[in-house]
RODODREN-951999 format. One record per residue (C-alpha): residue number from 0; residue in one letter; z negated, x, y. Coordinates in steps of 0.5 Angstrom, whole numbers, plus 500, padded with zeros to 3 digits. Layout:
<sites>
NUM,A,Z,X,Y
...
</sites>
This chain:
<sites>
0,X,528,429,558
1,X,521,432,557
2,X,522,433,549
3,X,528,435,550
4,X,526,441,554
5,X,520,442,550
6,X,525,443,543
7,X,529,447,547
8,X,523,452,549
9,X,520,451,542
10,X,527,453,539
11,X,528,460,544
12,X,521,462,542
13,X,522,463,535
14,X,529,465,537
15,X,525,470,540
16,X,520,472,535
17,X,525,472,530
18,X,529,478,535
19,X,522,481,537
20,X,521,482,528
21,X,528,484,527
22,X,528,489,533
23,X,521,492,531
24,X,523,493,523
25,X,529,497,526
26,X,525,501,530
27,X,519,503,524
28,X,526,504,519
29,X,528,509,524
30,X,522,512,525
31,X,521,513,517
32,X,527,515,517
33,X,526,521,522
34,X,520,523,519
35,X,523,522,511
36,X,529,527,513
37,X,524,532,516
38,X,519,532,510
39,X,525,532,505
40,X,525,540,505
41,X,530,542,499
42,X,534,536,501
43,X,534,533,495
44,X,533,525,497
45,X,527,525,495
46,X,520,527,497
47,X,515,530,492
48,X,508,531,494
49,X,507,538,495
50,X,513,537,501
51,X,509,530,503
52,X,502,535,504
53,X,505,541,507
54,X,508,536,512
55,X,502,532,513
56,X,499,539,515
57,X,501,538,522
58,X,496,534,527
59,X,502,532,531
60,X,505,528,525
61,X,498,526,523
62,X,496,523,531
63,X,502,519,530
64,X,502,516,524
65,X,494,514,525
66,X,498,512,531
67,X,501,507,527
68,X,495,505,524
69,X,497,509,517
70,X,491,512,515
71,X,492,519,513
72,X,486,521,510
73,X,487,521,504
74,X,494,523,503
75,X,494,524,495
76,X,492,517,495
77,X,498,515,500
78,X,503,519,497
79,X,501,515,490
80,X,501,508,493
81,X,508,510,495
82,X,510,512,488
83,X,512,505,486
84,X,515,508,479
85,X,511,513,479
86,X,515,519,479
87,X,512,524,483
88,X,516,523,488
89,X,518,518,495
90,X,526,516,497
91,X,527,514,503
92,X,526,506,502
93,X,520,509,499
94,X,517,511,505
95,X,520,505,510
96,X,516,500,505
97,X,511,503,504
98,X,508,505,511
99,X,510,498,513
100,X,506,495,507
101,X,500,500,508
102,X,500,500,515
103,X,494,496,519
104,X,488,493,516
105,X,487,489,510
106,X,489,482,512
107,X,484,477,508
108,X,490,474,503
109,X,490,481,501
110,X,483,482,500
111,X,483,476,496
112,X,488,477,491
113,X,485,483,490
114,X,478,480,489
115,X,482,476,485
116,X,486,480,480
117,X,480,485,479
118,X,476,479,477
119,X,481,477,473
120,X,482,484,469
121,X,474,485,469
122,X,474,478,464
123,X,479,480,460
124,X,476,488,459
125,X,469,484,457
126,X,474,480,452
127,X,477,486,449
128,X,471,490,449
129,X,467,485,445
130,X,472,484,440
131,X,472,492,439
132,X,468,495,433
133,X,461,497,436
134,X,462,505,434
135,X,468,504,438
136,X,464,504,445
137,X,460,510,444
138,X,462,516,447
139,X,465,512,453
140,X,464,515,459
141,X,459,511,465
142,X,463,508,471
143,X,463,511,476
144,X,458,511,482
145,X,459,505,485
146,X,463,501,480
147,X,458,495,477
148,X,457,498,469
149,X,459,493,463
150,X,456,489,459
151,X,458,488,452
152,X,455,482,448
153,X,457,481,441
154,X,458,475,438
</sites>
């Protein structure tokens, strides 16, 4: 009896959780959904960046989305990581996915794939460079402050 009961605890936890997640992704749809059809000002289904800034503008609107967990400071920055086909403008879906992809801090599979792919594409550029002629590199510019600067070793 007592398993039993456990299972049956067990089954309506995650029945709820799952009502919990469902309820919540409709109500951040909902809300994006507002926010995209005040932003979308010429009404063309999309939201280019100058509409995005101009709504932005408003303290309002930037208190709510922080409140959201959005980090609203850098706004081309966020416009450009909504812009999945980088197009220069956001659809609806658009927003809805993005906000709720980049929402919240950082999880650590996050930051450990990124770790890994910038690994990755750093050894691939040292290849690359290494196989380019000498007088190819010069001229390049120098990275910018903060990033590591690339060594190149010809064999």
């Amino acid at each position: 009896v007592f398993i039993q009961e456990t299972f049956r605890v067990a089954t309506t936890d995650d029945r709820i959780m799952v009502m919990t997640k469902e309820r919540a992704r409709k109500l951040h749809s909902d809300k994006m959904t507002a926010f995209f059809c005040h932003a979308d000002e010429d009404g063309s289904g999309f939201v280019d960046f100058e509409e995005f800034q101009r709504f932005l503008m408003n303290d309002g609107l930037k208190t709510w989305l922080s409140s959201m967990e959005l980090d609203v400071s850098d706004s081309r920055a966020l416009f450009l990581l909504m812009d999945t086909d980088s197009d220069g403008r956001v659809s609806r879906q658009d927003l809805i996915e993005g906000v709720g992809r980049l929402k919240g801090t950082a999880r650590s599979y996050e930051v450990c794939h990124l770790q890994k792919t910038s690994q990755e594409l750093m050894h691939l550029l040292h290849v690359v460079l290494q196989r380019l002629p000498e007088d190819t590199l010069r001229g390049l510019p120098e990275p910018t402050e903060g990033l590591p600067k690339l060594h190149v070793q010809r064999v």
